[in-house]
N, C-alpha and C positions, 0 to 999 in steps of 0.2 A: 615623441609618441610613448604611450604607456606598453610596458610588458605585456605580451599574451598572459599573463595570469592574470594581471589587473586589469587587461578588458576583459576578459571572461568574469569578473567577479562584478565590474561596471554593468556588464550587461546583466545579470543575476540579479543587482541591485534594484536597475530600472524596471526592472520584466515584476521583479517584486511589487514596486510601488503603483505600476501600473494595476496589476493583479489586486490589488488592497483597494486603490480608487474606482476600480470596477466592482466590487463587492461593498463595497461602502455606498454609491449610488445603487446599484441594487437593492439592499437593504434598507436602503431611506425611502425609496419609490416603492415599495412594497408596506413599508409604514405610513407610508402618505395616504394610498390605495385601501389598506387596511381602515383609516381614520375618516375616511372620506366616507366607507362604507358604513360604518358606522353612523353617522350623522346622517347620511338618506335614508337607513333601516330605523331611524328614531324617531 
C-alpha cells in the first residue's frame, strides 16, 4: 500500500485530470455549438 501522503497526492492528481478532461470537453462543445451557429446564421 502507498503512504497517506502518496495517496493524498494520487488522489490530487486524478481529481486534477479529471477536472482538465471536463473543461476540455466543455470547451470543445461550446466550440462546436459556436461553429455550428455560425453556419445556420450564414
Amino acid at each position: 500500500a502507498l503512504p497517506p501522503v502518496k495517496v493524498h497526492c494520487s488522489v490530487l492528481a486524478g481529481d486534477a485530470i479529471k477536472a482538465a478532461i471536463a473543461d476540455y470537453q466543455a470547451k470543445s462543445a461550446g466550440i462546436a455549438d459556436l461553429q455550428s451557429s455560425r453556419v445556420s446564421a450564414a
